[in-house]
Every structure is written in structure tokens, then in C-alpha cells.
C-alpha positions in Angstrom: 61.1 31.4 78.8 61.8 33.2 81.9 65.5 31.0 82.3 66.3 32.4 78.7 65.8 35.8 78.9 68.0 35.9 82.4 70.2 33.7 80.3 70.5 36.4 77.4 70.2 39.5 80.0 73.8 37.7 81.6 75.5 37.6 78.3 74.6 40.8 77.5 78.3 42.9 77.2 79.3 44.8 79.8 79.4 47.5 78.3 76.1 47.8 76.7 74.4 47.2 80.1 76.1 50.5 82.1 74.9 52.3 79.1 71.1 51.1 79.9 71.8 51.7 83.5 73.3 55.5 83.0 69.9 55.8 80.7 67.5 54.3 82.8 68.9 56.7 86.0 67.3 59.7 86.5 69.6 62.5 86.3 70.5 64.1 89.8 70.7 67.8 91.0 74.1 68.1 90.2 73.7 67.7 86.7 70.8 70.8 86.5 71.4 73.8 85.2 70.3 76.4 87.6 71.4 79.3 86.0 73.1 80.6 89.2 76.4 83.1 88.6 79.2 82.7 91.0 80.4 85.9 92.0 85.1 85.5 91.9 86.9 85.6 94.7 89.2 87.8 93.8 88.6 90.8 91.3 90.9 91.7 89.0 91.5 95.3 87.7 92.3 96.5 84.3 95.9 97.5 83.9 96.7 99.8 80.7 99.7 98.5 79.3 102.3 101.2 77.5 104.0 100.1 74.5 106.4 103.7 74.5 104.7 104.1 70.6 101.7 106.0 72.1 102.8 109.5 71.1 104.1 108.0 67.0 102.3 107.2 64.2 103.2 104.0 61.7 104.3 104.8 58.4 105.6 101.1 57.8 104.7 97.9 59.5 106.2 95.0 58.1 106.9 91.2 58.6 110.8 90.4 58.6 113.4 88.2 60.0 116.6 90.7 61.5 120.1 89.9 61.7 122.8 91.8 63.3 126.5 91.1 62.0 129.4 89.8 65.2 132.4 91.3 64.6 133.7 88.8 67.1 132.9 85.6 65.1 132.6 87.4 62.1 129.3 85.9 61.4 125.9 87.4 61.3 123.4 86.4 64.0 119.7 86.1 64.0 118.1 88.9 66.4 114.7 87.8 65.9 111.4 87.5 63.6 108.4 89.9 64.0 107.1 93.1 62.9 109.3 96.5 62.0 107.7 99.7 62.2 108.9 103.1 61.0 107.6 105.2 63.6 106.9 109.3 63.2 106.7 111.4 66.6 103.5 113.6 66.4 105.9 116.6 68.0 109.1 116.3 66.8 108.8 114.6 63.5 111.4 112.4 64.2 111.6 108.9 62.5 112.6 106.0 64.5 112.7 102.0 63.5 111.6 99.7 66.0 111.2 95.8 65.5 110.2 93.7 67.9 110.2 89.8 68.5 106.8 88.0 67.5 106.0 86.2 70.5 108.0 87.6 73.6 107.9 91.4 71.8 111.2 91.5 73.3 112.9 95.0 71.0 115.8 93.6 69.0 116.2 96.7 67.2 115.4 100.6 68.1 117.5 103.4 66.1 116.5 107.1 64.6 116.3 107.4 60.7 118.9 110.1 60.5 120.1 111.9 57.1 122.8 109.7 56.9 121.7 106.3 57.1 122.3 104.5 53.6 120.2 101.0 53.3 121.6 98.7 50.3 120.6 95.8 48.7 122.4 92.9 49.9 124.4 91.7 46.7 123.3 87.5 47.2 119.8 88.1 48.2 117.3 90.3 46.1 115.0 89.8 49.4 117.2 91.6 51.5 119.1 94.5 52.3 121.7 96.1 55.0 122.7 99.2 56.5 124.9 100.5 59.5 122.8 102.6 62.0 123.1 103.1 66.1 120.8 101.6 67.7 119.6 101.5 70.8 118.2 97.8 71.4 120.3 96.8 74.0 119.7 99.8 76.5 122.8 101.7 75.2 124.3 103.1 72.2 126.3 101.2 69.7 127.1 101.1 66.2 125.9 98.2 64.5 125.3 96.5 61.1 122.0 95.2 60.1 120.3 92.9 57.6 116.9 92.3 57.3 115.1 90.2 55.0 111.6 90.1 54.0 108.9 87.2 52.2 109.1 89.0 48.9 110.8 91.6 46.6 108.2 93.7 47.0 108.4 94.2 50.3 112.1 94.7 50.4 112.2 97.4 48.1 109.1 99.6 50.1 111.5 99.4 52.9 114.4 100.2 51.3 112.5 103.3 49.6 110.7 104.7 52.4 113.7 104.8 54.2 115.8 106.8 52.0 113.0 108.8 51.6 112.3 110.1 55.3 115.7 110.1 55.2 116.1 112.5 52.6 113.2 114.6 54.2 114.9 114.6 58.2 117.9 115.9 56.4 115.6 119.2 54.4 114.2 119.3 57.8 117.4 119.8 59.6 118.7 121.7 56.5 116.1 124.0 57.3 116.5 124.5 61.1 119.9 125.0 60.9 119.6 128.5 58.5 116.8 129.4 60.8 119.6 129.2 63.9 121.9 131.0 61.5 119.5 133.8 60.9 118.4 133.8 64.2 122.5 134.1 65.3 123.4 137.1 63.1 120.4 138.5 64.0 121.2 138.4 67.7 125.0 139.5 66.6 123.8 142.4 64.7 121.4 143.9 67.7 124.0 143.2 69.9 127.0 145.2 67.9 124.3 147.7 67.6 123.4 148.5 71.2 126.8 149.2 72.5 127.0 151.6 69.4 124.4 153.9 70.9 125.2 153.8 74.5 128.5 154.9 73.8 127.0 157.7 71.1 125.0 158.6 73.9 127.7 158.8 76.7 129.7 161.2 74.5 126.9 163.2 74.2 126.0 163.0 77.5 129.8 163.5 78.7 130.0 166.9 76.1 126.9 168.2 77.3 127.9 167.7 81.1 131.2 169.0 80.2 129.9 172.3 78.2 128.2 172.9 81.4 130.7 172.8 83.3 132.7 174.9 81.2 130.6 177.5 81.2 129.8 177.3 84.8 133.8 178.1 85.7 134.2 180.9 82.7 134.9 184.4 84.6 132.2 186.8 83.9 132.9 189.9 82.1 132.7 192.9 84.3 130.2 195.9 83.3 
């Protein structure tokens, strides 16, 4: 009996026997959980990271794909998919468009929404639409032509909307400041036409008083 069981224990598969080994071993010290923290090496501070959009507030974020057109190769060129935002300074009021890359956040676009700006419908693609503006992405000024196109319909035409209409609304704004200046100017004029007016009323009278004095100071008195 005792010849047959070693026989059976050395077929047994390899395998099969580590496993009643690893089972039958006690587990070690190592593999206790002692509930001990480890303090890092090195501690690492908190850095607040500026985006440039703290002083705005969003009035459109939406997901797109831009392309800027290359009068060069007269082709247009993907600048990148990600988020653009219509951004309102809490000061100024100014509006601004800024879109950046998904996952570098790199800025492929970054222009004001002036009065002027004019965003059409782009005549092969209902989900799309184009407009000249200049921007700023590139860390100087130049004029360029955009498209952008968006997932749906919808979406293209709340961008094209609330862009005319802070456009329309920068342009009563400026409207506004500019007869404000204007008053302010003739205002300024008028004060300033007025002033010299008086000083010289107020010379002459000064000058005819000074000169009746004198006048009477040099007439010959009348002997008694």
C-alpha cells in the first residue's frame, strides 16, 4: 500500500503539487499587513496652475474640430479638436473666443468678438460655418480665415447666433461710448472757449479801470 501511494504522490502533476506546497506553507512576515504608513521622501507642494480665463466668465463651451484656411497651399488645415469658449471679461465686457486642443490644451485659436466679425454657414456643410477674424493664437496678430465644425446642427447654429449676437451688443456698447467721448469733447470745447472769454472781459475791465485811474490821477486841478 505504502509503494502505491509514493507511486501516485510521484505522478502527481507538477503543478498541482507547488500548489499544495504554497498552501501547506505558513505565510511569512513579509506577507503581513502591519498597517505601518511610510512617510515620502520628498514632499511635494501644491502649485496653482493659471489658465489666463480666471478674470472671464463662459457664455459658450462647445465641442468642435477647427480649421484654419493656407493661402499658401490653398487648402484648409486642421488646427485642432477640443473645446471653444466665448469668454466675457468681468471688467471690460469684452468678448473673446478661445479654443484649445483636447489633450495638449495647446490654444489654436484666441481673437476678440468685435462688431464686425460676420460668421456664415459654410455653403457644403450644414454643420459648419466660417468667418475671418484676427487672432492671436500664434503669439502675434494676423488675419485669418476660420471654419469650424461641430457634431450636430444644433450646435452649429448656437454658435453662429451667439456670436452675432455679442456682436451686435459690443457694437451698441461701443456705439454708446463713443457719444459719451463726443459729449464729453464738446463739453470740454465749450468750457474751454468760454474761459478765455472772461479773462479777456475781465482784463478790459481791469485795463479801463486802471486806466480811468490813471487818468484822473494826471488831470490838472482847477484852481480856487
Amino acid at each position: 500500500m505504502a509503494s502505491t501511494a509514493t507511486t501516485a504522490t510521484s505522478n502527481e502533476p507538477e503543478h498541482q503539487s507547488k500548489e499544495r506546497e504554497e498552501e501547506e506553507t505558513p505565510p511569512t512576515a513579509d506577507d503581513e499587513d502591519t498597517g505601518a504608513q511610510v512617510a515620502p521622501i520628498i514632499k511635494l507642494e501644491e502649485v496653482a496652475v493659471t489658465t489666463g480665463e480666471e478674470e472671464e466668465d463662459p457664455i459658450l463651451d462647445l465641442k468642435a474640430k477647427l480649421y484654419r484656411f493656407d493661402k499658401e497651399g490653398n487648402q484648409w488645415k486642421e488646427r485642432g479638436v477640443g473645446n471653444v469658449k466665448l469668454l466675457k471679461h468681468k471688467e471690460s465686457g469684452k468678448v473673446r473666443l478661445v479654443m484649445r486642443q483636447s489633450k495638449t490644451l495647446k490654444i489654436c485659436a484666441n481673437h476678440l468678438v468685435v462688431p464686425s466679425i460676420n460668421v456664415q454657414e459654410h455653403h457644403a456643410n450644414d454643420k459648419s460655418c466660417v468667418w475671418h477674424a484676427t487672432d492671436f493664437a500664434d503669439g502675434e496678430l494676423k488675419d485669418e480665415l476660420f471654419c469650424i465644425r461641430f457634431a450636430s446642427i444644433e450646435n452649429c447654429k448656437t454658435f453662429r447666433e451667439t456670436i452675432q449676437g455679442v456682436a451686435e451688443d459690443q457694437g451698441k456698447k461701443e456705439k454708446g461710448k463713443d457719444a459719451t467721448d463726443a459729449a464729453a469733447l464738446l463739453e470740454k470745447l465749450s468750457v474751454g472757449d468760454e474761459k478765455p472769454d472772461v479773462k479777456e472781459k475781465e482784463g478790459k475791465t481791469e485795463g479801463g479801470e486802471e486806466a480811468k485811474t490813471e487818468t484822473e490821477k494826471t488831470e490838472p486841478t482847477s484852481s480856487t
